[in-house]
C-alpha positions in Angstrom: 0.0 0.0 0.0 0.6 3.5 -0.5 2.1 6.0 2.1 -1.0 6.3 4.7 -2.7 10.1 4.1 -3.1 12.1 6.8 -6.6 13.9 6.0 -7.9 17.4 6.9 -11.0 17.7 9.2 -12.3 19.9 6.6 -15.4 19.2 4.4 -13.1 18.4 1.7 -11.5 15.9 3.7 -14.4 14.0 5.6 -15.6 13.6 1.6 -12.5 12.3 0.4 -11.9 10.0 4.0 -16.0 8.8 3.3 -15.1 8.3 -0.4 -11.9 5.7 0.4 -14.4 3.7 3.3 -17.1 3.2 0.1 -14.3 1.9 -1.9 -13.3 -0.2 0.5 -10.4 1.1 1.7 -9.2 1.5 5.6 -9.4 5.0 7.5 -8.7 6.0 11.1 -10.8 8.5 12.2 -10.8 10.5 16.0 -13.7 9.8 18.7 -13.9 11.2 21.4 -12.6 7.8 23.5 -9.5 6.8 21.1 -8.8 7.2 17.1 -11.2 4.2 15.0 -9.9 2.2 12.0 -13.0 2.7 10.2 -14.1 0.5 7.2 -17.3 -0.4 5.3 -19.1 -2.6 7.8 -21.1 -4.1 5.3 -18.2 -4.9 3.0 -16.4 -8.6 3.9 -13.1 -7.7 2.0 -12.8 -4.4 3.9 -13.4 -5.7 7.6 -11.0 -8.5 6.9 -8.8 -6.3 5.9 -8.8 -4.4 9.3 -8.3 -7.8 11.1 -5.0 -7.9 8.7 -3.6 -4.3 9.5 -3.9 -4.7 13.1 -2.9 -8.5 13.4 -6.6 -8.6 14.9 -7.4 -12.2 16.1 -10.6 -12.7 13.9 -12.8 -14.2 16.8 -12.8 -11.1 18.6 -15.9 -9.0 17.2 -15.9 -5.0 16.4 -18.0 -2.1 17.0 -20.2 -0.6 13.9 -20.4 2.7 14.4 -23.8 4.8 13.1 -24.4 8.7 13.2 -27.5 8.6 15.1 -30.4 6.5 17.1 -32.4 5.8 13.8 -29.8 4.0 11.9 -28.7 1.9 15.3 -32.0 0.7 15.5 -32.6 -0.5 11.8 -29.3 -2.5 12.7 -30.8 -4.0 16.1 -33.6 -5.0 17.9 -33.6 -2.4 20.9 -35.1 -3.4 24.1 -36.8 -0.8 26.4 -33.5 -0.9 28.6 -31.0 -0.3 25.5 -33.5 2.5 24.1 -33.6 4.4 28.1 -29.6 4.0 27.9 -29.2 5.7 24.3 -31.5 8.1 25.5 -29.1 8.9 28.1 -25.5 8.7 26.4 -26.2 8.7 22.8 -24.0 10.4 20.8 -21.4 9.0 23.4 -18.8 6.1 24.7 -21.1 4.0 25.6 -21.7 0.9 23.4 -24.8 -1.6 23.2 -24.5 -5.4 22.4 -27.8 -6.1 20.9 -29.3 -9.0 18.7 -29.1 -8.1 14.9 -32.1 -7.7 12.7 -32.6 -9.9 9.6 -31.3 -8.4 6.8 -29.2 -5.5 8.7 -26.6 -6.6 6.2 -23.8 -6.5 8.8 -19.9 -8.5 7.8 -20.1 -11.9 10.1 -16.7 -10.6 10.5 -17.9 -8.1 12.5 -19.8 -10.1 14.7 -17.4 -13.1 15.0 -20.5 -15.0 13.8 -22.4 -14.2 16.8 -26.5 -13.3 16.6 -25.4 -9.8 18.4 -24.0 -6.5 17.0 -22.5 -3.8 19.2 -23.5 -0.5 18.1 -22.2 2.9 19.2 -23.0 6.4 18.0 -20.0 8.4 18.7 -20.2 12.2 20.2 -17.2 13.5 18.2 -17.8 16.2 15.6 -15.8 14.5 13.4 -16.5 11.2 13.6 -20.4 11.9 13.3 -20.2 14.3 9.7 -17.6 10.9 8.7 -20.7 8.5 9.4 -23.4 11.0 7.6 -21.2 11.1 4.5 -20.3 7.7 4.3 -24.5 6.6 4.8 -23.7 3.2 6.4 -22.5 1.6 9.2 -18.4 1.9 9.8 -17.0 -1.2 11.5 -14.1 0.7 13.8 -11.8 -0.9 16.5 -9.3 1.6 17.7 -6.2 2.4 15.2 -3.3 0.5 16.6 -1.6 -3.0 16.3 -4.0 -5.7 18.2 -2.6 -5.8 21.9 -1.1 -2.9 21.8 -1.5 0.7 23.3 -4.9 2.3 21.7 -4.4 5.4 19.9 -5.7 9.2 21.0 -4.1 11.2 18.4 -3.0 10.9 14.7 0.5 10.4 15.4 0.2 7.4 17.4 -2.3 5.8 14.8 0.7 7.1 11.4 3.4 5.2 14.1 1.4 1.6 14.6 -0.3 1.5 11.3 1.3 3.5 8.6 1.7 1.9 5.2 -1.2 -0.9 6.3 -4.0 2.0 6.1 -5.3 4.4 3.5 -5.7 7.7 5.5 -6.1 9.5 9.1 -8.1 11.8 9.7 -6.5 14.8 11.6 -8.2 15.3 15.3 -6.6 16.1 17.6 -6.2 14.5 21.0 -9.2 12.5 22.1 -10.9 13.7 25.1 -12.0 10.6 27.2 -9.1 8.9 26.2 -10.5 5.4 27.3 -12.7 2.9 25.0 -16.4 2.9 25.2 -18.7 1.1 27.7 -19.4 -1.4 26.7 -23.4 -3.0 27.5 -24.8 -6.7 26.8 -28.1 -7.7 28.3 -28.4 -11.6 29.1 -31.1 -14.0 28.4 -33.6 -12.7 31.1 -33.2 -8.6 29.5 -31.1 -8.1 32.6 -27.8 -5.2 32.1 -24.6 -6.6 31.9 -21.1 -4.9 32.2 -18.9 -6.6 28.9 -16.3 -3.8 29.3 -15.6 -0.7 31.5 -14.8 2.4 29.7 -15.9 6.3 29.1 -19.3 6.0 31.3 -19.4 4.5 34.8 -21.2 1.6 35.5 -22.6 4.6 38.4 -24.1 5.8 35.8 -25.6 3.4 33.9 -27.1 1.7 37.3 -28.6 5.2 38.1 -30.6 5.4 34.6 -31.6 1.7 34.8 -32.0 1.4 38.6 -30.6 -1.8 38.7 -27.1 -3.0 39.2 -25.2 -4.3 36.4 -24.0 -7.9 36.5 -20.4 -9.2 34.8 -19.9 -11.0 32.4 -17.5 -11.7 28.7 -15.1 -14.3 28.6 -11.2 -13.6 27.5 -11.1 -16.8 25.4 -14.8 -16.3 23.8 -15.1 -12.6 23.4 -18.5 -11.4 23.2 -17.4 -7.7 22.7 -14.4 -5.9 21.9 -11.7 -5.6 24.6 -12.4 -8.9 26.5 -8.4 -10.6 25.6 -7.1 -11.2 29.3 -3.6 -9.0 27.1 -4.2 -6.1 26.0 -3.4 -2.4 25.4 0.0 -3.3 26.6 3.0 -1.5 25.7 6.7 -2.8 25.2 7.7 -2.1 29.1 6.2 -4.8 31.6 3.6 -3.0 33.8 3.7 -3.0 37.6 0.1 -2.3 39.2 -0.6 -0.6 42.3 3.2 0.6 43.0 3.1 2.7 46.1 6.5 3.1 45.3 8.6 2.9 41.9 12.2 0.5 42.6 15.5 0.9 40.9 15.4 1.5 37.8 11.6 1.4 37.0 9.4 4.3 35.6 7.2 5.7 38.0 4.1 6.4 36.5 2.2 8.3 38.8 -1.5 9.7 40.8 -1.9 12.1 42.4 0.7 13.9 44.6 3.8 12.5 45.3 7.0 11.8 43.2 6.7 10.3 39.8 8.6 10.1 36.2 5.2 10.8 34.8 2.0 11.9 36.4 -1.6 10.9 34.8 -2.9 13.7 37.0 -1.2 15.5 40.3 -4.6 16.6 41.5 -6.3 12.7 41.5 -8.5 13.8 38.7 -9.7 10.3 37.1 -11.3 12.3 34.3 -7.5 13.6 33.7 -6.4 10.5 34.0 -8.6 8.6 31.6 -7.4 11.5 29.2 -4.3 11.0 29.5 -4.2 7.1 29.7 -3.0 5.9 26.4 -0.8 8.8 25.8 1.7 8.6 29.0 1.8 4.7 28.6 3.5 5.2 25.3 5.5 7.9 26.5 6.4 6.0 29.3 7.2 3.2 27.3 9.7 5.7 25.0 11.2 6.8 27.9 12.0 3.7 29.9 13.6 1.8 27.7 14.4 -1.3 27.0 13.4 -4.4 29.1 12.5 -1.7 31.5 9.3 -1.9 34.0 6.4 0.8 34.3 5.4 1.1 38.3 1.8 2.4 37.8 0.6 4.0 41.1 -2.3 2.4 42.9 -5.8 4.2 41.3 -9.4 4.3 42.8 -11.7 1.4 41.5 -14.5 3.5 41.0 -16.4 5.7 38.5 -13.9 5.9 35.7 -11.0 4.2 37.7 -12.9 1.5 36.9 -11.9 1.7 32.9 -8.7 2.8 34.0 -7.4 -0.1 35.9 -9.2 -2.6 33.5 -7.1 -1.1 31.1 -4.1 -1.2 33.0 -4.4 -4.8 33.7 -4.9 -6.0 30.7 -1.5 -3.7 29.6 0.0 -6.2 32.5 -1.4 -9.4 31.5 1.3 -12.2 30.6 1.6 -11.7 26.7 0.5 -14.5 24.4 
């Protein structure tokens, strides 16, 4: 392939970037959780060919992204629960597992085969005026080589994938910085938690009033971002390091001393933000055969992404 394009977020550009998905072709586009690898999700030859730039096992199933409620919904059946939680997040990172309507036309690759498609309608500016022009549904996992550190701005996605990709769409840093939520719903209609990400599970209890149960399986994936590793960079990953030894990378929370700090103040919103970004800049930095100490971070609201994240980046590597 071609040297990958970086594309203007100008009109110009989002016509060009829609033009190369309906032709096939593979584009990385900004959300606001991480950068998306965006192809026609109705198109076999172009979802495989996302499982071949990222080195994507193909029994791990992606997200089809859609600019708005309507077209979700001609893609899924939507219970009363899924319909009160895209009420209350949609456009946003929060993304529904849902069973597929006949004829929705959707890649098997997309699914894995399975009778469910997860569906997201992303907030970004961008990303929406990229779904409206391209009319379809855009099969997107994030922008980087499968395992490794998601992507929250261009040059992360130009440094993983270029020369495997067609284009990236110019956006800036990512705001949330983490994945999507991501919401199943089990055989009784009853809420489950497949993946922690840009909305609390808080959140999601308070519009459903009901707790959320657990579930996905790290040898069946039922949604994206179940593998047990993941998001890991070069660097082995230390969790809850109250203190950094010699020679490791202190990646930091809060106050106290650190190499690099996700935020000083204890912000997890900050921290979420900023995620992705210091792991690979941590990762530059250490060196070689080095270790990230990752300072112990609250398990709730959006720690809860966080440290999912963050033990997945630590997980033994296949």
């Amino acid at each position: 392939m071609d040297k990958t394009r970086l594309i203007a977020p100008d009109e110009a550009g989002l016509a060009r970037a829609a033009a190369l998905i309906r032709a096939g072709q593979l584009v990385a586009f900004p959300t606001e959780t991480v950068y998306g690898l965006g192809a026609d999700a109705r198109n076999d030859r172009a979802v495989a060919a996302i499982f071949d730039a990222k080195g994507r096992p193909r029994f791990n199933p992606l997200i089809a992204h859609v600019a708005d409620v309507g077209a979700a919904r001609a893609l899924a059946h939507f219970t009363p629960q899924a319909e009160a939680l895209a009420a209350a997040f949609w456009p946003g990172p929060l993304t529904l597992v849902l069973a597929q309507r006949e004829g929705a036309g959707i890649s098997p690759l997309v699914t894995a085969d399975l009778p469910t498609v997860a569906i997201r309608v992303p907030a970004h500016p961008l990303a929406r005026a990229l779904l409206r022009a391209v009319g379809g549904p855009v099969a997107a996992p994030s922008a980087n080589p499968s395992g490794r550190i998601s992507p929250t701005r261009a040059e992360h996605v130009i440094d993983g994938l270029s020369g495997r990709i067609a284009g990236v769409i110019e956006g800036g840093a990512c705001a949330v910085g983490v994945e999507s939520t991501i919401i199943g719903f089990d055989a009784s209609g009853s809420a489950v938690l497949l993946r922690p990400g840009g909305i609390s599970a808080e959140a999601i209890e308070a519009v459903l009033g009901a707790p959320l149960s657990s579930g996905g399986s790290a040898t069946a994936p039922t949604a994206p971002g179940q593998l047990e590793s993941h998001y890991a960079p070069e660097a082995a990953v230390r969790l809850a390091a109250k203190d950094a030894r010699p020679g490791e990378f202190r990646l930091g929370f809060g106050p106290g001393a650190s190499d690099l700090n996700l935020s000083p103040s204890g912000d997890l919103i900050e921290a979420a933000a900023n995620l992705f970004h210091y792991l690979r800049e941590a990762d530059h930095r250490a060196g070689a055969g080095a270790v990230i100490a990752v300072a112990p971070i609250p398990d709730t609201g959006l720690g809860r992404a966080i440290n999912d994240r963050l033990r997945r980046a630590a997980a033994p590597r296949p």
